[in-house]
N, C-alpha and C positions, 0 to 999 in steps of 0.2 A: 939468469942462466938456469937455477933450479925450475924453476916456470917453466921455460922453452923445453926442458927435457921431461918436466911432467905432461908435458901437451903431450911431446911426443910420442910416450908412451903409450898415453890415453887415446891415441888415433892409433897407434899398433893392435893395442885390443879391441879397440871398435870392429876393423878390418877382421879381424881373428873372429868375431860372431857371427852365428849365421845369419843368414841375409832377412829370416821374417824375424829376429831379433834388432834390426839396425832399427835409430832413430834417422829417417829423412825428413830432407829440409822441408816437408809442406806439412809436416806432422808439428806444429808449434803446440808446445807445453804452458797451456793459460788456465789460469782459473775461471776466466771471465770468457762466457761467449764470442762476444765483441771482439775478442784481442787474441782470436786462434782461426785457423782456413774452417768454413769460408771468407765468415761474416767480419775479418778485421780489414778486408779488401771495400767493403761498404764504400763509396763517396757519399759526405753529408753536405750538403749548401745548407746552411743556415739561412741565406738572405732570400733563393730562392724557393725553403721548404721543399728540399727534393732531393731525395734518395735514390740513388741507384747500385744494385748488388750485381757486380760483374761474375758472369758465369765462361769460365776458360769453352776456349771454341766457340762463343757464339757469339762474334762479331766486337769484344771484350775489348779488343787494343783501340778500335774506333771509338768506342765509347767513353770507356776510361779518359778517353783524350778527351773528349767535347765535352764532360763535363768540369773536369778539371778545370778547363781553361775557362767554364760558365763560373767557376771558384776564383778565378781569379789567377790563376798560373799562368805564366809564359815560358812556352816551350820554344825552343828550335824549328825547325820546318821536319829534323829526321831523329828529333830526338825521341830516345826508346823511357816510353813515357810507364811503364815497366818497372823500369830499373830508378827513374825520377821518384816514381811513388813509394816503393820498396825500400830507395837506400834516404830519403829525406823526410824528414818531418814535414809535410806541407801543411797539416791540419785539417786535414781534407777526408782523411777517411777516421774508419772506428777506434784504428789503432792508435790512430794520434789522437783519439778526442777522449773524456772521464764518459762512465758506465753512466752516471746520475746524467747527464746531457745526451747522450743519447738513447736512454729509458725515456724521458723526457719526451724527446723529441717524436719518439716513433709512437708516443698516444696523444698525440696532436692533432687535431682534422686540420682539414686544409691540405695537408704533406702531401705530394706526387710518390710516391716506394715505386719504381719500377725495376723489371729485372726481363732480358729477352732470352726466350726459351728455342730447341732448334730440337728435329725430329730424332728422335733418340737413337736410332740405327745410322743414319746418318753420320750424328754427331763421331759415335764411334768408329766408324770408318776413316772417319777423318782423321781422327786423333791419330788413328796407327799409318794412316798413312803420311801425314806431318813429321811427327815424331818416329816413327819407325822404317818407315822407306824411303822416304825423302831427303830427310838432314837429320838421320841417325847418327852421324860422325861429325858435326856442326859439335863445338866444345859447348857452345849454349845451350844448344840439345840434351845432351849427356845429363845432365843431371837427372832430367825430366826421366828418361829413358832409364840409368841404373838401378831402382828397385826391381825392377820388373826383368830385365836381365840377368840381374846377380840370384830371383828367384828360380828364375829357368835353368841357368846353366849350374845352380848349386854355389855358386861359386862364392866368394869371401871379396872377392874384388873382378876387375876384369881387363882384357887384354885389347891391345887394337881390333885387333884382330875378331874379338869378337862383336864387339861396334861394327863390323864388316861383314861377318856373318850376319849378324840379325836374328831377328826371329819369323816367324810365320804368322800372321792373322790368327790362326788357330790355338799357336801359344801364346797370343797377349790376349786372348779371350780366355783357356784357358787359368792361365795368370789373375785375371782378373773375379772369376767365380769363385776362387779358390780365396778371397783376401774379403776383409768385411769391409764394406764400401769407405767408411772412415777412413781404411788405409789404403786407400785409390789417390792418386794425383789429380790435383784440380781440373785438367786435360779429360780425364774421363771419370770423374767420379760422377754418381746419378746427380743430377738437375734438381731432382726433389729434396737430396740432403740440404743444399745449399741455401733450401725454403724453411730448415726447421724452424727459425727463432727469425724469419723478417719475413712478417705479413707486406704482401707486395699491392699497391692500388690497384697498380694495369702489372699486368703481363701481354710483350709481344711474340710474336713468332719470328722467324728470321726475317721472312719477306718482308714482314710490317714495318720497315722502316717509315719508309713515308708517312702511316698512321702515327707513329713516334715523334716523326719531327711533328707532327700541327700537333700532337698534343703537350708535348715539351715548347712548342711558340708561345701556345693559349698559354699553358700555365705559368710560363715567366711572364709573359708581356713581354719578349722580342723575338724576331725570327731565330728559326735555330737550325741549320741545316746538317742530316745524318749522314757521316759519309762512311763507307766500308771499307775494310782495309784488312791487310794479312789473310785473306782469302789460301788456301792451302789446295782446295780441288777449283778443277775449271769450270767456273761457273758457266751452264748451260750445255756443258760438253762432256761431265761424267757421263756419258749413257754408253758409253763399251762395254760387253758385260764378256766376260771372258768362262771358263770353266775349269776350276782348280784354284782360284786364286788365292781362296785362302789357305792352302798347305804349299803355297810357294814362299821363298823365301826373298827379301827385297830386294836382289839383283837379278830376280829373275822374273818380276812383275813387269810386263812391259807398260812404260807411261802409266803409272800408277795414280797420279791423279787426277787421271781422264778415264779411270775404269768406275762401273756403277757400281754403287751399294749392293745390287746382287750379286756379284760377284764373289764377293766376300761372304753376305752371310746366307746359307746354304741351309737348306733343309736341318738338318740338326742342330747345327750351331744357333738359328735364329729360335728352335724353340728355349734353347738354356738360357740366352741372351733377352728375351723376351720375358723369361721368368725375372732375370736378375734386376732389369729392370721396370718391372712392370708399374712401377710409381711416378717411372718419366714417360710412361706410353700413357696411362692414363695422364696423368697433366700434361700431357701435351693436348688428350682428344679434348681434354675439356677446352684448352684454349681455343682450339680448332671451332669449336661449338659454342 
């Protein structure tokens, strides 16, 4: 009993701080590399010598699955492979495995490190339009969605209601310049942080699936086929480009995602945006090249 009303307490004052005071759920407190976002998401195959570092938005829930199961997992046909790796030990990633094993492992030759990279402007469009206009009131959403909210509206917590409101393009970018990239959600944090501490062999781009699976066949020794999934904008059919979109608000975006990347980022916003990330434009061009 004393427990349950010390919890409760300690979630009153949490709520009571302000919002760039909260601890959220992607901010994990490790000593160790390995065992905090990005790098405790790592999948390690030992048998296969093959690494792969999931980056949120770029094709992550496909992937995550195909190697998994190259590990030896058996999933469902609809199982949210997510929520498998997250709430179970499979031994599969950084989190589950000791620091000495996988120091070990990543100054090994032989090893395949891959991680796939997506256009940086892009990416972020996407993000708010997944997260922010789409299935902003999805309860699975929310989580993803409340720092960034409770920073805009000031707020200590928040209301349906303003899950319904929303924000604007304009305020999750601003939101975003305004916070130091560590304290970004894996959804839009820069591509390059998630590079600090894993030297990657290949790096692909989105499209390069294909080049991915024949080099994931060669390098096990069996076919391996890439399949994509959770797709958020319509592939081949963003190209609406609208005028004002991004100081609209998400019920007033029509078909939001099937509008283009220019749409959103405008003359001012892409030069701060371009600043902020200028470490995933450049490794993107390099990949591109």
């Amino acid at each position: 009993m004393k427990k349950a009303v010390l919890r409760a307490a300690q979630r009153i004052a949490y709520f009571k701080k302000p919002p760039d005071e909260k601890f959220f759920h992607f901010e994990l407190r490790h000593p160790s590399p390995y065992k905090r976002p990005p790098l405790h998401q790592v999948i390690m195959l030992d048998r296969h010598r093959l690494m792969y570092l999931p980056i949120a938005k770029n094709a992550c829930t496909s992937l995550k699955r195909l190697t998994a199961e190259l590990g030896g997992l058996t999933l469902k046909p609809k199982e949210d492979i997510h929520k498998r790796l997250d709430n179970t030990n499979t031994g599969l990633m950084f989190v589950n495995r000791e620091d000495a094993d996988i120091e070990h492992n990543l100054a090994q030759p032989g090893w395949m490190r891959f991680v796939v990279i997506r256009e940086p402007l892009e990416r972020l469009v996407s993000a708010y339009i997944e997260k922010f206009a789409v299935n902003r009131q999805q309860p699975g959403v929310k989580i993803t969605c409340d720092p960034v909210l409770m920073r805009t509206f000031k707020a200590g917590w928040l209301r349906e209601e303003d899950y319904e409101r929303g924000i604007t393009f304009r305020q999750f970018v601003s939101d975003i310049l305004a916070q130091h990239p560590n304290r970004l959600d894996p959804h839009w944090r820069p591509q390059a942080q998630y590079l600090k501490n894993f030297p990657p062999t290949h790096v692909y781009r989105m499209h390069e699936m294909e080049k991915l699976a024949r080099d994931l066949s060669e390098h096990i020794g069996q076919c391996v086929n890439v399949p994509h999934a959770n797709m958020s904008r319509n592939s081949g059919v963003s190209d609406i480009c609208i005028t004002g979109a991004a100081d609209m608000l998400p019920r007033d975006l029509p078909s939001p995602s099937e509008l283009s990347v220019h749409s959103f980022i405008t003359g001012d916003l892409r030069t701060q945006i371009e600043a902020y990330f200028a470490e995933d434009i450049a490794l993107y061009s390099a990949a591109c090249s």
